[in-house]
C-alpha positions as semicolon CSV with decimal commas, in nm:
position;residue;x (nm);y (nm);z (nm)
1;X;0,000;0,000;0,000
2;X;0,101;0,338;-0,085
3;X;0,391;0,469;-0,292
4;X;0,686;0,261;-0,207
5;X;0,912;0,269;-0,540
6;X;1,027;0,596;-0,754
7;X;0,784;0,566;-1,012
8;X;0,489;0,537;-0,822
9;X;0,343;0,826;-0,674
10;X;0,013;0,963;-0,452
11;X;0,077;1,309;-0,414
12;X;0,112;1,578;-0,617
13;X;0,448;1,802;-0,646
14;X;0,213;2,096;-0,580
15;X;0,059;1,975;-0,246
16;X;0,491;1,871;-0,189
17;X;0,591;2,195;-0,211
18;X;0,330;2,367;0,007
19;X;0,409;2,116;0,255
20;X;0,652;2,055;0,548
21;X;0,811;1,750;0,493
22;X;0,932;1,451;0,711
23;X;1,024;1,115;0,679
24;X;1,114;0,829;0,886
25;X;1,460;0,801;0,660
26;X;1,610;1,044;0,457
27;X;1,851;0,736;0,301
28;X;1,505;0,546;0,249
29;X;1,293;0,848;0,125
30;X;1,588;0,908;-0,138
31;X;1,574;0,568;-0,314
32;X;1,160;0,457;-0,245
33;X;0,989;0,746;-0,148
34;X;0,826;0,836;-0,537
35;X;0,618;1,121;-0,415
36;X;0,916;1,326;-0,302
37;X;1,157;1,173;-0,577
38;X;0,875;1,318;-0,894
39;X;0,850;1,601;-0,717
40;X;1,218;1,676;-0,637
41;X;1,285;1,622;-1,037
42;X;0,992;1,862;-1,132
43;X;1,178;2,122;-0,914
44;X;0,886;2,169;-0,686
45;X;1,076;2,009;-0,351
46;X;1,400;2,022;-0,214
47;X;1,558;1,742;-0,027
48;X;1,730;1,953;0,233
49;X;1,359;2,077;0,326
50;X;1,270;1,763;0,481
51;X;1,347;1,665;0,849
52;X;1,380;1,294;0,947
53;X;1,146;1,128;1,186
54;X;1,450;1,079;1,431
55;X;1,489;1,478;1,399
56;X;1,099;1,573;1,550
57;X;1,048;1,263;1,776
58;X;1,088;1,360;2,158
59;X;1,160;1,706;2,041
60;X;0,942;1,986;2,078
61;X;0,832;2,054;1,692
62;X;0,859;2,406;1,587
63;X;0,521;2,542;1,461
64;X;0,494;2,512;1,128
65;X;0,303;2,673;0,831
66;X;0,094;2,479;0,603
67;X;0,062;2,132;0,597
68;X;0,258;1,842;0,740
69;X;0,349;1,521;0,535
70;X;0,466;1,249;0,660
71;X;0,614;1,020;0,417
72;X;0,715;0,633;0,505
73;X;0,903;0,396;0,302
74;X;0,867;0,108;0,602
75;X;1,166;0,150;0,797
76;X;1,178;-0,175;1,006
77;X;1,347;0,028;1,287
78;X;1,057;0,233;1,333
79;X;0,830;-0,073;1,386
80;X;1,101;-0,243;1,655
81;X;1,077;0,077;1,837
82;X;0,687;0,084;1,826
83;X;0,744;-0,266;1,981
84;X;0,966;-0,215;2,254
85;X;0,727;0,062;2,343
86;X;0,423;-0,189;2,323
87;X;0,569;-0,481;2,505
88;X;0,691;-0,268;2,771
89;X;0,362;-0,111;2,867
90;X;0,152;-0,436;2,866
């Protein structure tokens, strides 16, 4: 489910670029993440814009204008850490 190679994509570049960006990898984002990768090529995103997951979590996030995206390419170390968190609490 969702856009998981470069040549697939669900968003626009337009609703990209009016959007603040982050994603659980930047290494990840760069090679699967399609959205960003069309929309980086058409000029309409930059890849220093975007903030990793690792950058926001646990940190207070700065308000931001316009929209959020989150994009996820299935970064297995952000499902161990959901995990740990569930295991630990039940």
């Amino acid at each position: 489910m969702g856009a998981f190679k470069p040549d697939m994509a669900e968003l626009s570049p337009t609703l990209i670029a009016n959007g603040n960006v982050i994603v659980d990898t930047l290494e990840g984002a760069k090679c699967e993440a399609g959205d960003l990768i069309q929309a980086a090529a058409a000029g309409t995103f930059r890849w220093d814009e975007a903030q990793p997951l690792q950058a926001v979590v646990g940190n207070a996030m700065p308000r931001l204008d316009g929209p959020v995206l989150f994009k996820s390419v299935g970064q297995s170390l952000w499902d161990l850490a959901a995990a740990r968190l569930a295991f630990a609490a039940g």
